[in-house]
Each structure stands twice: as C-alpha cells, then as structure tokens.
VMD Tcl script that builds the backbone (N, CA, C; Angstrom):
set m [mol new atoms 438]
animate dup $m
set s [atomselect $m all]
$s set {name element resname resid chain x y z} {
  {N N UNK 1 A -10.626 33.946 -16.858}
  {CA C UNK 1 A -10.017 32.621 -16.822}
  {C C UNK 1 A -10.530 31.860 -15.615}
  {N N UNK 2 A -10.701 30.643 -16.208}
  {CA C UNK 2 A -11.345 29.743 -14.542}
  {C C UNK 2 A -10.233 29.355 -14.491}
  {N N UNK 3 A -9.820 28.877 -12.850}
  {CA C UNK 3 A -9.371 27.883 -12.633}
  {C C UNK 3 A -9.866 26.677 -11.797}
  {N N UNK 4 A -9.288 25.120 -12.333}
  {CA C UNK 4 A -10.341 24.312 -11.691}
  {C C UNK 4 A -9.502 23.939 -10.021}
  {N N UNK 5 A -10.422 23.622 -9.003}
  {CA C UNK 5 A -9.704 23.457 -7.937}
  {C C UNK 5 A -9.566 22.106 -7.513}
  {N N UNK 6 A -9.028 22.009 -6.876}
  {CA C UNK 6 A -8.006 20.430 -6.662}
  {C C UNK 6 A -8.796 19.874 -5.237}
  {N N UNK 7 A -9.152 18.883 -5.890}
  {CA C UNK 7 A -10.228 17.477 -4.875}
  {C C UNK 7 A -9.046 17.359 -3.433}
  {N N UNK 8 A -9.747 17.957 -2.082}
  {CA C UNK 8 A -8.643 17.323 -0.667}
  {C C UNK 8 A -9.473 16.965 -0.459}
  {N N UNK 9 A -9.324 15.090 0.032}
  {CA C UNK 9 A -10.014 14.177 0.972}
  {C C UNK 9 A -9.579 15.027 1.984}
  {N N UNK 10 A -10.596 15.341 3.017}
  {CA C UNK 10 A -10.219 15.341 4.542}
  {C C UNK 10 A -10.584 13.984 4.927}
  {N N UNK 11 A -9.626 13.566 6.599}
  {CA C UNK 11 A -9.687 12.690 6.865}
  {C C UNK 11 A -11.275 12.096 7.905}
  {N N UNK 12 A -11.493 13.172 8.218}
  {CA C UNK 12 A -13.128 13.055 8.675}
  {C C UNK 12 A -13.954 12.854 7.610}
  {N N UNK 13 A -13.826 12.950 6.561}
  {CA C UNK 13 A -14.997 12.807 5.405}
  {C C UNK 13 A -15.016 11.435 4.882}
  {N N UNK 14 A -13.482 10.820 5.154}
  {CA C UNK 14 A -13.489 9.899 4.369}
  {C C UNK 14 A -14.376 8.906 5.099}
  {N N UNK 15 A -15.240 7.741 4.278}
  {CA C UNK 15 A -15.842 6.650 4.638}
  {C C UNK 15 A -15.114 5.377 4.485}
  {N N UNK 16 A -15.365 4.677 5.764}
  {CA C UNK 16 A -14.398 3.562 5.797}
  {C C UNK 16 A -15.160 2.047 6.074}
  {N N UNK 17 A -15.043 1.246 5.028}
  {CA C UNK 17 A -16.104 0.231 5.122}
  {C C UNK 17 A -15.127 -0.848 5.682}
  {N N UNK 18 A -15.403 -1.932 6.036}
  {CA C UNK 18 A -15.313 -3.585 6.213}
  {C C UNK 18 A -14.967 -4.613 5.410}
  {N N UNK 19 A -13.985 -5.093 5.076}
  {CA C UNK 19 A -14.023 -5.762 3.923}
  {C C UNK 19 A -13.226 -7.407 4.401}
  {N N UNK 20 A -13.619 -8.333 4.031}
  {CA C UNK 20 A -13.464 -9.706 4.088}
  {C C UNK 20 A -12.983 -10.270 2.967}
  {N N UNK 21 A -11.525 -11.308 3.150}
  {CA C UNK 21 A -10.666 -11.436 2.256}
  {C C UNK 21 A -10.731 -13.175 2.637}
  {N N UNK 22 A -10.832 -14.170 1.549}
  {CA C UNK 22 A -10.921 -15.331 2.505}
  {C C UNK 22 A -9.251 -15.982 1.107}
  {N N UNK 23 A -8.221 -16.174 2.095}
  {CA C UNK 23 A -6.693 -16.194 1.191}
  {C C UNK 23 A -6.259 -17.676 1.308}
  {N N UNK 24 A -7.738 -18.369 0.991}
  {CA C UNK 24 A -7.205 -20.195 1.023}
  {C C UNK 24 A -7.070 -20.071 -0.722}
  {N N UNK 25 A -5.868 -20.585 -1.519}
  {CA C UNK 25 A -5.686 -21.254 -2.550}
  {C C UNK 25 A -4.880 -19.704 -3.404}
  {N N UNK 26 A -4.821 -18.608 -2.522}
  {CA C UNK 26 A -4.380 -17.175 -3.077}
  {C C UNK 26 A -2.951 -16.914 -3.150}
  {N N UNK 27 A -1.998 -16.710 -4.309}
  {CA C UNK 27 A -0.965 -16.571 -4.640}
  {C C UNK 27 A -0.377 -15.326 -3.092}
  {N N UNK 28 A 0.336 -15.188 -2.553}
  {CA C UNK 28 A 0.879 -13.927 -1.894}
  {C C UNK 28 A 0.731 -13.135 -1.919}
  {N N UNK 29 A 1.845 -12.668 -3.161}
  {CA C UNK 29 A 2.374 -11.590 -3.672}
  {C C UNK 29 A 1.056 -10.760 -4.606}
  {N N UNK 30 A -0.125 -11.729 -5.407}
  {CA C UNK 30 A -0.794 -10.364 -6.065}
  {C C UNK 30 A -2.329 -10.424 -4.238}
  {N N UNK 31 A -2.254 -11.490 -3.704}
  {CA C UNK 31 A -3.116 -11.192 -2.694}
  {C C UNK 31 A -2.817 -9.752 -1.672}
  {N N UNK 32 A -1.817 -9.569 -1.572}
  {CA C UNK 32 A -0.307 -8.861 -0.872}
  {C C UNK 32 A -0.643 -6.968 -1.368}
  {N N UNK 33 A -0.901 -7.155 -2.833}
  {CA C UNK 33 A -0.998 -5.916 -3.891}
  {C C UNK 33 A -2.739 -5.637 -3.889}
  {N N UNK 34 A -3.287 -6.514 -3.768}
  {CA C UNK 34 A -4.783 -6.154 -3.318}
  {C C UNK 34 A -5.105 -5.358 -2.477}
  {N N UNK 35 A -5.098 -6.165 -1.274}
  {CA C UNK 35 A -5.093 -5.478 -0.101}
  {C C UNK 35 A -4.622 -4.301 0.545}
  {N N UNK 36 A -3.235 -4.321 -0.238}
  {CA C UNK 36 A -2.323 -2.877 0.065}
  {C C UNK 36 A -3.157 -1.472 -0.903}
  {N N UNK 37 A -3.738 -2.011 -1.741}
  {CA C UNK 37 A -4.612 -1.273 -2.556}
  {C C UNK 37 A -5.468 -0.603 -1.870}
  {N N UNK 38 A -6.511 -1.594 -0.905}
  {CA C UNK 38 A -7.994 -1.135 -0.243}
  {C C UNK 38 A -6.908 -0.658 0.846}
  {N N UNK 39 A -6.424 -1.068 1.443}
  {CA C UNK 39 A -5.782 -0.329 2.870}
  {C C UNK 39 A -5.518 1.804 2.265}
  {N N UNK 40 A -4.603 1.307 1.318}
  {CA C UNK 40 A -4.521 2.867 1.363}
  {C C UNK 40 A -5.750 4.016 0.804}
  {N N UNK 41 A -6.713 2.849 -0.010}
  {CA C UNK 41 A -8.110 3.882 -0.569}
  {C C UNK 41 A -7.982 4.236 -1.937}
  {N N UNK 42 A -6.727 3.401 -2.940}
  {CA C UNK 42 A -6.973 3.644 -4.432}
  {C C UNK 42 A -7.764 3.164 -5.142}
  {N N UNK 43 A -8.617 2.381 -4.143}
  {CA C UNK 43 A -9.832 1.742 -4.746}
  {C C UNK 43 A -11.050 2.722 -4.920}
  {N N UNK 44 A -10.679 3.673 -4.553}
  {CA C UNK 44 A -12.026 5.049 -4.685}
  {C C UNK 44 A -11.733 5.851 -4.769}
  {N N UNK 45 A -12.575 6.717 -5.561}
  {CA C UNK 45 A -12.636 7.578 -6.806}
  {C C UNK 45 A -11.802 8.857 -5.921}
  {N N UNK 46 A -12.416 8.965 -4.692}
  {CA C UNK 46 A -11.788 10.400 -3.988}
  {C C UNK 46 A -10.881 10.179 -3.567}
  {N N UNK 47 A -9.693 9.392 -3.852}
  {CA C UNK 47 A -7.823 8.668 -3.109}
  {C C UNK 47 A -7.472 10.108 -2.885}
  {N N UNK 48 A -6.739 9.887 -2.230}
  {CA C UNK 48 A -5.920 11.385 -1.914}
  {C C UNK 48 A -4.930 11.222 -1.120}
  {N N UNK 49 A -3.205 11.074 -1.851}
  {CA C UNK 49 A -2.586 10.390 -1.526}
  {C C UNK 49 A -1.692 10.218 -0.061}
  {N N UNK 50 A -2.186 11.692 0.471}
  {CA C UNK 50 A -1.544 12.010 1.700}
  {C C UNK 50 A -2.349 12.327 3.011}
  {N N UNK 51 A -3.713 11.339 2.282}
  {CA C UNK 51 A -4.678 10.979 3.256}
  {C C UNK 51 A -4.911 9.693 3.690}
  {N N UNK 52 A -5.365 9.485 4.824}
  {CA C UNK 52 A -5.640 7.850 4.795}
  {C C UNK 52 A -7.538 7.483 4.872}
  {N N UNK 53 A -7.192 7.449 3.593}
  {CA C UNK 53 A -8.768 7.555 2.683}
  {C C UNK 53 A -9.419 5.921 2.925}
  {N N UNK 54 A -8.488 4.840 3.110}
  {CA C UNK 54 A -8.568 3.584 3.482}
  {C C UNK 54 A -9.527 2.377 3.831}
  {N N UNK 55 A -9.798 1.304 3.591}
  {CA C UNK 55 A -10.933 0.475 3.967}
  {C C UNK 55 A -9.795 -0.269 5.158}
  {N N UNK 56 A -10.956 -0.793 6.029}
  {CA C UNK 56 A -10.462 -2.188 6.856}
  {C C UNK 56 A -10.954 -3.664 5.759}
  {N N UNK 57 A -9.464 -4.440 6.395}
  {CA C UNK 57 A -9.190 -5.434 5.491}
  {C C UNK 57 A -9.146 -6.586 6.733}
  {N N UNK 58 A -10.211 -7.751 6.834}
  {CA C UNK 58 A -9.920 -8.963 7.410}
  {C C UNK 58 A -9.559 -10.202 6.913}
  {N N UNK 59 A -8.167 -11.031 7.130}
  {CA C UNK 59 A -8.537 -11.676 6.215}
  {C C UNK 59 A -8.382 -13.076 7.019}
  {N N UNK 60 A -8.795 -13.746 6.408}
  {CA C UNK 60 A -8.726 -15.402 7.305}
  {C C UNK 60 A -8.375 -16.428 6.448}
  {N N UNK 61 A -8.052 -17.186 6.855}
  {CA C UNK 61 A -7.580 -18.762 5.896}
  {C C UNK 61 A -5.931 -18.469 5.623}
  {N N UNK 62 A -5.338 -17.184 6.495}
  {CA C UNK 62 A -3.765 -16.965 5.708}
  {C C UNK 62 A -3.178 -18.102 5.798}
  {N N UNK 63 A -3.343 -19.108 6.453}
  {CA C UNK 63 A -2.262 -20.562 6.514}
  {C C UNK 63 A -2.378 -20.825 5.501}
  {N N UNK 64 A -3.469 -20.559 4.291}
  {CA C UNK 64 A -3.798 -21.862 2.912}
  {C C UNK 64 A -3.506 -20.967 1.875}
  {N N UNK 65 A -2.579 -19.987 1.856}
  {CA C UNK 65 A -1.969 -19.390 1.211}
  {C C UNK 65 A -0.923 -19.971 0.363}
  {N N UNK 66 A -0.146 -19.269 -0.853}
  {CA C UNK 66 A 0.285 -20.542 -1.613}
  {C C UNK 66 A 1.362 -19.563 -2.468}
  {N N UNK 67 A 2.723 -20.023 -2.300}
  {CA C UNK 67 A 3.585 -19.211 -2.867}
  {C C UNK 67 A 3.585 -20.119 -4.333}
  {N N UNK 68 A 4.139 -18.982 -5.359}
  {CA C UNK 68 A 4.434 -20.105 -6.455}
  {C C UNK 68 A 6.594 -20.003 -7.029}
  {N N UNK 69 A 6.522 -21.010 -7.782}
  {CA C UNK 69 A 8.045 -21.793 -7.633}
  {C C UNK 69 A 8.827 -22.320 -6.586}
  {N N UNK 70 A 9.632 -21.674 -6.555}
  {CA C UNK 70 A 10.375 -22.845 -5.833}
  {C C UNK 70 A 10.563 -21.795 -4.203}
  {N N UNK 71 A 9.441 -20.702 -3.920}
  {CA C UNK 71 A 9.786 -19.619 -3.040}
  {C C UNK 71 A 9.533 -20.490 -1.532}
  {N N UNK 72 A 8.770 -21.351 -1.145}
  {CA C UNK 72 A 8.870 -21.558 0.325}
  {C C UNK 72 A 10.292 -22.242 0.725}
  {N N UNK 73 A 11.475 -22.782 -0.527}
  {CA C UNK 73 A 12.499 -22.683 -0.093}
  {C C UNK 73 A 13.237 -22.002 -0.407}
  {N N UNK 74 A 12.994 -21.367 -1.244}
  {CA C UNK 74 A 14.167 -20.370 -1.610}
  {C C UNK 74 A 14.132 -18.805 -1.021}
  {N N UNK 75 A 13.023 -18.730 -0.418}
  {CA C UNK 75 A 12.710 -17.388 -0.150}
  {C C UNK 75 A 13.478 -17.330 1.073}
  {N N UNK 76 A 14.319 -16.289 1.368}
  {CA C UNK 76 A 14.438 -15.828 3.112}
  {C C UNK 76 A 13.854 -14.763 3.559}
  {N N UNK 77 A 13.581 -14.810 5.021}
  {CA C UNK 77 A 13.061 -13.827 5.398}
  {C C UNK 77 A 14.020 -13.671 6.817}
  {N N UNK 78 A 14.715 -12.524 7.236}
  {CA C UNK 78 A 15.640 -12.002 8.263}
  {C C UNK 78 A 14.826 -10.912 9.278}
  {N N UNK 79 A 15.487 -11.114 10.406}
  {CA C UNK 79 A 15.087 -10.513 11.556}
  {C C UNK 79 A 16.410 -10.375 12.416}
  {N N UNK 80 A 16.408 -9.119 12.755}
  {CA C UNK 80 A 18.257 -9.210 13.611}
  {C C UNK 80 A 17.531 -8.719 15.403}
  {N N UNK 81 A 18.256 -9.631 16.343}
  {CA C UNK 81 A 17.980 -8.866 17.541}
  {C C UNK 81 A 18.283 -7.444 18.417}
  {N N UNK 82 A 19.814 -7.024 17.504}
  {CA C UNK 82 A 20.147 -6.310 17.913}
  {C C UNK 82 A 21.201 -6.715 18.670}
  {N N UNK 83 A 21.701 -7.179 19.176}
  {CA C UNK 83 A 23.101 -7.945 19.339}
  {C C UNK 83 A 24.158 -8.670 18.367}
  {N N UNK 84 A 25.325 -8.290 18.436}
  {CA C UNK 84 A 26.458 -9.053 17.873}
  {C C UNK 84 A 25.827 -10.271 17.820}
  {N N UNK 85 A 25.671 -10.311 15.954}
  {CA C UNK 85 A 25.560 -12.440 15.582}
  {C C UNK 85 A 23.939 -12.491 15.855}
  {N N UNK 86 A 23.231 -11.753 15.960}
  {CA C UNK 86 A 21.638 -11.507 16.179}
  {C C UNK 86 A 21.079 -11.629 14.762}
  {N N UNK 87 A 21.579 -12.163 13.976}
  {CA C UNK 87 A 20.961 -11.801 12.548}
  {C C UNK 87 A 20.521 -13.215 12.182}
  {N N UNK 88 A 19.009 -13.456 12.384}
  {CA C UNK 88 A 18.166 -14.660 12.247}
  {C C UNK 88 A 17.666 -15.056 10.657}
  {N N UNK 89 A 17.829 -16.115 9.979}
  {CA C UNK 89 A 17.210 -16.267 8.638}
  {C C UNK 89 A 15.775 -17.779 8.982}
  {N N UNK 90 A 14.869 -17.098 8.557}
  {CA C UNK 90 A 14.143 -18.253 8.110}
  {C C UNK 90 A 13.688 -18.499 6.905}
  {N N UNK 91 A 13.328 -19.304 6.025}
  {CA C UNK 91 A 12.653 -19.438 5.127}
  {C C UNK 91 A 10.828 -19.257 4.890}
  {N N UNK 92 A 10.679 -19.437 3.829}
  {CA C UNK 92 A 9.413 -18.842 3.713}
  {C C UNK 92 A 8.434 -19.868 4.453}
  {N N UNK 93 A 9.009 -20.887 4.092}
  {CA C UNK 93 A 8.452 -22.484 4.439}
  {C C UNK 93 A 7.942 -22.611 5.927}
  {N N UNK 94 A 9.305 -22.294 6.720}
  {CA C UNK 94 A 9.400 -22.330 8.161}
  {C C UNK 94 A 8.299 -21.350 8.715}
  {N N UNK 95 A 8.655 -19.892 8.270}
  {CA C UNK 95 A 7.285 -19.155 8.665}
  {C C UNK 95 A 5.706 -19.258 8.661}
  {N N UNK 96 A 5.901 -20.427 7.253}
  {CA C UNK 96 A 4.255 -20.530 6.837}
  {C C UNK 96 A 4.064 -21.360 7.545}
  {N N UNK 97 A 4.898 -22.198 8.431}
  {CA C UNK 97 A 4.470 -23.254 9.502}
  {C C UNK 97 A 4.285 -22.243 10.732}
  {N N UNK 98 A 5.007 -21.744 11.218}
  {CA C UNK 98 A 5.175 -21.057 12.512}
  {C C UNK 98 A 3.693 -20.116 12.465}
  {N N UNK 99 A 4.111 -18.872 11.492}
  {CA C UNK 99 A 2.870 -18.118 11.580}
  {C C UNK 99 A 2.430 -17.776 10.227}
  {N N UNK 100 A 1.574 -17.868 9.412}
  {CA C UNK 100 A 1.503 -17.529 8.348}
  {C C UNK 100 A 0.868 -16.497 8.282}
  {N N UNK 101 A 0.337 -15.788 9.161}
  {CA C UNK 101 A -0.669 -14.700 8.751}
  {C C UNK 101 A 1.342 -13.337 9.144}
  {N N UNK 102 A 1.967 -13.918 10.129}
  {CA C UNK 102 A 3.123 -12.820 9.808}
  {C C UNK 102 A 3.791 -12.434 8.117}
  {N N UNK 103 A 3.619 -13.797 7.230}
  {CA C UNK 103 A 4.455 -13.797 5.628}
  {C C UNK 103 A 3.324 -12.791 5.433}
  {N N UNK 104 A 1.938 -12.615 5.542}
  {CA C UNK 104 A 0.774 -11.961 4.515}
  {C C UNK 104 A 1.614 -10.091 5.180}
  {N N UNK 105 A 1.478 -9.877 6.563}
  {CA C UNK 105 A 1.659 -8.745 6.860}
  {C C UNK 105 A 3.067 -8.105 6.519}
  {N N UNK 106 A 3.965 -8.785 6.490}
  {CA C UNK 106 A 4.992 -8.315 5.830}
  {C C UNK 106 A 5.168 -8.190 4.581}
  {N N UNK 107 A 4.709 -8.749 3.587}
  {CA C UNK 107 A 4.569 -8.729 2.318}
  {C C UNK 107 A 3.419 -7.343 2.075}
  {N N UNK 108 A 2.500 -7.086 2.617}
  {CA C UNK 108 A 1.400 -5.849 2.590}
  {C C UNK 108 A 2.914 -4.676 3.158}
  {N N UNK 109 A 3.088 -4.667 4.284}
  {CA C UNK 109 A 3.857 -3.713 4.895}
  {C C UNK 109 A 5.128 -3.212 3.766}
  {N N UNK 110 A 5.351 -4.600 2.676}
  {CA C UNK 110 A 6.524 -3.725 2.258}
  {C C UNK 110 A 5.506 -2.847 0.856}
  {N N UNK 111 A 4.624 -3.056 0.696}
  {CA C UNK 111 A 3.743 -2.188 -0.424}
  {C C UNK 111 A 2.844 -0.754 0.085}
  {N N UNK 112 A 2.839 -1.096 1.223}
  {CA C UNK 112 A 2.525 0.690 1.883}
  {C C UNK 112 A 3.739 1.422 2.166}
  {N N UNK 113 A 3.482 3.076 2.146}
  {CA C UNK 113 A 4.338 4.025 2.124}
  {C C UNK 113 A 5.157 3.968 3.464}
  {N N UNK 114 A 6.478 4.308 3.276}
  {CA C UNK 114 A 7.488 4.080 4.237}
  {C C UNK 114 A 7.669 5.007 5.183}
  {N N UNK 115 A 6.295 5.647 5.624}
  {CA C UNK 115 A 6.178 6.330 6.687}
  {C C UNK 115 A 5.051 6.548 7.694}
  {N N UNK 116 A 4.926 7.635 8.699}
  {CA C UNK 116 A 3.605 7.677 9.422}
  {C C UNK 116 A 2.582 7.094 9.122}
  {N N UNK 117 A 2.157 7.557 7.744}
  {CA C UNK 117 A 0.635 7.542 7.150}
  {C C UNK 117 A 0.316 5.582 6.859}
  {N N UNK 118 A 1.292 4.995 6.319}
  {CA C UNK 118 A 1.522 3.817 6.120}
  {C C UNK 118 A 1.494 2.854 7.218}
  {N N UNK 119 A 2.509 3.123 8.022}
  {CA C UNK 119 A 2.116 2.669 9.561}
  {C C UNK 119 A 1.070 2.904 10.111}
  {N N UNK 120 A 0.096 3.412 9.845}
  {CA C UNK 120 A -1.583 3.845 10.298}
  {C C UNK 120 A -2.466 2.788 9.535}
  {N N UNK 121 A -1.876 3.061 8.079}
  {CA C UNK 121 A -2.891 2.024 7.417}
  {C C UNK 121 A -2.479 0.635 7.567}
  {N N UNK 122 A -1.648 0.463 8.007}
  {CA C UNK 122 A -1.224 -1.225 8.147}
  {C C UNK 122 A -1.874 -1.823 9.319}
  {N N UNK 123 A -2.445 -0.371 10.499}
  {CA C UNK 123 A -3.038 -0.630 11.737}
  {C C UNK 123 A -4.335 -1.587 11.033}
  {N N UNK 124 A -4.794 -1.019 10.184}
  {CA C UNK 124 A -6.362 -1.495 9.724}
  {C C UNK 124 A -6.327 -2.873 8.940}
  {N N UNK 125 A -5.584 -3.712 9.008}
  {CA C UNK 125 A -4.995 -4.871 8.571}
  {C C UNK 125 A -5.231 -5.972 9.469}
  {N N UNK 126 A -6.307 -6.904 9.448}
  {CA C UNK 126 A -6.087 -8.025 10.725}
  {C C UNK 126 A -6.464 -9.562 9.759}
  {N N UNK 127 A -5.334 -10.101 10.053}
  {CA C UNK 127 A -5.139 -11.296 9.553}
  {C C UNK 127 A -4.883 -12.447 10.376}
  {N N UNK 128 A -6.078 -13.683 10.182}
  {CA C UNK 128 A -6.419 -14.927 11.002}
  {C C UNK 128 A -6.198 -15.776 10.462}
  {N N UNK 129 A -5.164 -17.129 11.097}
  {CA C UNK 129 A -4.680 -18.391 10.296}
  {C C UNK 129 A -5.787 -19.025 9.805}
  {N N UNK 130 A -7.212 -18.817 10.882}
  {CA C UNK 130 A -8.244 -19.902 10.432}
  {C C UNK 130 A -9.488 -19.531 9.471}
  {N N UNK 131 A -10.346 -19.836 10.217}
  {CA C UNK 131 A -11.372 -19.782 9.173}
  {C C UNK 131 A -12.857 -18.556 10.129}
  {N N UNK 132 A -12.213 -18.956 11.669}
  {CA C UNK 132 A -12.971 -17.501 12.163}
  {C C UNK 132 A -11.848 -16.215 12.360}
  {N N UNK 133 A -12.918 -15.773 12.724}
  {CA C UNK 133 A -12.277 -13.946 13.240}
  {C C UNK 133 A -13.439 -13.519 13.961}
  {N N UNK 134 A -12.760 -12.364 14.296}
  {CA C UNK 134 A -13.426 -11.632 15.805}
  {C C UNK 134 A -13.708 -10.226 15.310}
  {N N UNK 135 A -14.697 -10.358 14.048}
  {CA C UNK 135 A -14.926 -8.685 13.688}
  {C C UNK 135 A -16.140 -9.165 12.701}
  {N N UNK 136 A -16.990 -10.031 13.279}
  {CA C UNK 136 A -18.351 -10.119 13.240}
  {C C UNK 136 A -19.393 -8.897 12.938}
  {N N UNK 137 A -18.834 -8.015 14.325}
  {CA C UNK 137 A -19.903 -7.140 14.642}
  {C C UNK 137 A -19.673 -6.392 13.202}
  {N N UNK 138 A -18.409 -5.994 12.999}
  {CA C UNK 138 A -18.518 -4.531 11.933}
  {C C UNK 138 A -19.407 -5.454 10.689}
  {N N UNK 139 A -19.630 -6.547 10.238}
  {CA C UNK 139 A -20.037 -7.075 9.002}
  {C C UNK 139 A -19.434 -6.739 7.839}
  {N N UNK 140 A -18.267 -7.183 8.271}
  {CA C UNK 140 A -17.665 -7.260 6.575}
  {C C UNK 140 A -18.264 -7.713 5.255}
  {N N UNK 141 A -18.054 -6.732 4.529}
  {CA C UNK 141 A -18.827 -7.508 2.972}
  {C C UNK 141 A -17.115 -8.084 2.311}
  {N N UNK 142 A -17.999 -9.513 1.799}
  {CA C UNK 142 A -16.773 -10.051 1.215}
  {C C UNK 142 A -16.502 -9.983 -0.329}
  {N N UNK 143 A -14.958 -9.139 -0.466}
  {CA C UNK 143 A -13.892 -8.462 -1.423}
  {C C UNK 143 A -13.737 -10.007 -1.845}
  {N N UNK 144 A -14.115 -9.753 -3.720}
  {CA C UNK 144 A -13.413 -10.474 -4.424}
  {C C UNK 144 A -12.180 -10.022 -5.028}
  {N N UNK 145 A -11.334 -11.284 -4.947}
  {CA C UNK 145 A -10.034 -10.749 -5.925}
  {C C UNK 145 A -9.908 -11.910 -6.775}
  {N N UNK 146 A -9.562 -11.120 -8.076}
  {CA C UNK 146 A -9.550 -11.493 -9.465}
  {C C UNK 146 A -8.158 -12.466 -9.774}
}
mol reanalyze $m
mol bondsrecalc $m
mol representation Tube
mol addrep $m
C-alpha cells in the first residue's frame, strides 16, 4: 500500500514577491478580499495554511476608494480608549476624510486569521493615500484585480 505524503510549506522556502495595488475607483470590501488573499498566499499553488506562505501588498490611491450604497453614512466604525464613556463612533465618511488608507487596513485585518500568524501577515500590508510610495526599490509588479 502507498501512502501519499502531505505538501509542508516551510517558512524559509516560501518565495515572497512585491505586488502593487493602485485602489482609485475600487469598491472596499472585494478590494479588502483581494489583498487579504495575496497577504496570506492562497494565491499559490503551495498555501499552507499555518504558514505564512504570503506576498507583500502596496497599495496607493486608498483616498479614491469608493464604498457602495448608502455605507460612508451609514457605516460606523468604533474605537474605545479605555476609560469610562471612552467609546468613540465615526462614520465611514469621516474616516475616509481623516485617513483612508486606516478604512482599507481594517477592513483587510478583519479577513486575516485572528491570531499570531495573521498579525504577521498584516505586517506585509503598506497602504498610501497618494499616488507615491516608498518601496520603489523592491519593484513591485502591478496586481490586477478583476
């Protein structure tokens, strides 16, 4: 009898490329499910789920991002300080003025795994309101999304 043996990414083997995301005219939520995709590495063939098999993700233009219905007012988003009555609401609206590349990372953060490994891959996540960024050198090849 054979038996067949079971594919482990190690984390030294895995290859980790560069990837460029440009999120002017891009819905959130499936831009949000992309990215959380290449961050954790289900985009390649060798995923291995309790590895961080992962690409780096840059993305720029997050200000020209674009919720759809009625979400930049209806949406809230909360933050508590930790003090009695510390419990802050803003809307989606307010944030996409203040910072918009924070709505992209929280929306990715709630689609990675709710632990160590997840908090690692969210490290590889850098998102710019404008139209430059500061990761030239690695040469990102630029990720279409459908």
């Amino acid at each position: 009898m054979f038996t067949q043996k079971s594919f482990v990414l190690k984390p030294a083997e895995a290859q980790k490329e560069w990837f460029l995301v440009d999120a002017s005219g891009k819905t959130v939520g499936r831009l949000a499910t992309r990215i959380a995709d290449v961050l954790r590495g289900k985009t390649k063939p060798q995923f291995t789920p309790h590895t961080d098999s992962g690409d780096f993700v840059v993305v720029i233009n997050a200000d020209k991002m674009v919720f759809t219905g009625n979400k930049l007012s209806d949406k809230k988003y909360y933050k508590h300080s930790g003090y009695v009555g510390g419990l802050k609401e803003r809307t989606a609206g307010e944030l996409m003025d203040k910072n918009a590349s924070e709505v992209l990372m929280k929306a990715v953060k709630g689609m990675l795994p709710k632990n160590s490994l997840g908090r690692q891959q969210l490290t590889k996540l850098r998102v710019f309101n404008g139209n430059e960024h500061t990761h030239e050198s690695q040469k990102p090849q630029a990720l279409e999304l459908a």
